[in-house]
C-alpha positions, 0 to 999 in steps of 0.5 A: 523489546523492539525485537519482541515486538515485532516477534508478538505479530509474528505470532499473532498475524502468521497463521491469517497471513499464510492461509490467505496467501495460500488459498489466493495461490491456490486460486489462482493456480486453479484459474491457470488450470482453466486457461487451459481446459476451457476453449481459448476465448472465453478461457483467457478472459474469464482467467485473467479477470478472475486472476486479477480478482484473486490477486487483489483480494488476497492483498486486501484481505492481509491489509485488513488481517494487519488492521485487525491485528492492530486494534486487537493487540492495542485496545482489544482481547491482548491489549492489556499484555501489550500495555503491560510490557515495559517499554514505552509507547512509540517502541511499540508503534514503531515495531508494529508499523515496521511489521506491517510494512514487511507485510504490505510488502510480501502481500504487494510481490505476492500478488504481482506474482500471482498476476503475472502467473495468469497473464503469461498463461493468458498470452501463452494460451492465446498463441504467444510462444514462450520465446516471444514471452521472453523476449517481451518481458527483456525489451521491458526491462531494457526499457526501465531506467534503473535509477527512475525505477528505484526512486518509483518503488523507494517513494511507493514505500513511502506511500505505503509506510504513510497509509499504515500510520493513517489507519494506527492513527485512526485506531488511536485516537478513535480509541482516546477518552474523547472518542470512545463515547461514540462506541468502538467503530463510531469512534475511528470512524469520525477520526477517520473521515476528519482526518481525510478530510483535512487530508484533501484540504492540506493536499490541495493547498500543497499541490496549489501554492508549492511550485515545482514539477517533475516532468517525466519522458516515456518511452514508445511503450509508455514506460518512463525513462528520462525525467526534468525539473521545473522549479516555477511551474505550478500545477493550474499552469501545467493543466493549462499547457498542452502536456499531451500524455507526459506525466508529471510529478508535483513537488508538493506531493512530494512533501507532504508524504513525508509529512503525514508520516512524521504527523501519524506516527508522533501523534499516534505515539503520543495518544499511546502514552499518554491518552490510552483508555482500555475498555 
């Protein structure tokens, strides 16, 4: 059934997602052609602000295909053949959250593609050579500390895995019989500005009274390489001290992540299965 699940947004979300896509490559391979055609001043800066517009588009527009898809499949025009299936409630969560995490994810590689595309043509077209392009690129990446940069896109899952379960929870219990009554965008709207609200009070509370900081050093070109702990410091503390540009990481942070994940989804699962009110 898990598996069926995630097979149903297949189906549901592919053709949205593939002309989405397709139109924003499309974009941006006509603002590469433009790089070219146009004088070289105005060519790479029209290109690269347009470039990076398209990208980030076309990366909103799946998020919100993915929203749609959602609130279509749990209270909208299927919403009866999702609820008819036999399975129980947090199955289907589950396989839906997983599904649209795979998206963000193809959407996220898609438009750094995308950005990266217009940025060589940028540096290609104002003068750069391919070799000194190459050789750019490798002293990056001679830079990056391997395990900082998997811990970096490991947390990054987790941020993004925390937004999705936000905005099912919000379609929830927007859509619980205490909330319907304030109609269907009025509903998710009220349970999403409570739930930010709550969100900034809990945030700042754990950035405050949780001490522990991650201290990172970068490298000359900003990049981060090596990191430290401080299990005392706390953040009025660290604001008040002369960091310079040194970015720092509070444990607090850290926590509450993984909390708002396993709030969202128990919450959104138990408004499934036992709060579900079709309209």
């Amino acid at each position: 059934m898990f598996a069926k699940v995630m097979k149903h947004e297949f189906k549901a979300t592919s053709r949205p997602l593939g002309l989405a896509w397709g139109l924003s490559t499309l974009a941006v391979l006509g603002i590469i052609v433009l790089i070219w055609l146009l004088p070289q001043s105005p060519g790479t800066a029209l290109g690269w602000s347009t470039g990076i517009i398209v990208a980030v588009t076309g990366f909103v527009v799946s998020l919100v295909i993915t929203v749609w898809a959602y609130y279509q499949s749990m209270y909208g025009n299927t919403a009866f053949f999702t609820h008819a299936i036999p399975v129980r409630g947090r199955v289907v969560v589950s396989g839906k959250t997983l599904f649209y995490l795979g998206v963000w994810l193809i959407a996220t590689i898609i438009a750094l593609i995308q950005v990266l595309l217009v940025a060589a043509n940028v540096m290609l077209r104002s003068g750069m050579t391919t070799r000194d392009l190459w050789e750019a690129v490798r002293a990056i990446f001679a830079q990056v500390n391997g395990g900082f940069l998997a811990a970096v896109i490991g947390f990054m899952i987790l941020l993004a895995l925390s937004y999705i379960l936000w905005w099912e929870f919000v379609v929830t219990v927007g859509n619980r019989p205490e909330f319907t009554r304030y109609g269907k965008i009025g509903g998710p709207a009220i349970a999403a500005l409570l739930t930010w609200l709550a969100q900034q009070f809990i945030t700042v509370a754990f950035l405050l009274l949780v001490p522990g900081l991650i201290y990172f050093q970068t490298t000359a070109s900003g990049i981060p390489e090596q990191w430290s702990f401080d299990a005392t410091a706390r953040v009025p503390f660290a604001i008040s001290t002369e960091l310079g540009d040194q970015p720092v990481l509070p444990i607090g942070v850290l926590i509450i992540v993984p909390l708002m994940i396993v709030f969202f989804w128990w919450f959104t699962v138990r408004s499934v299965e036992r709060a579900t009110a079709l309209q």
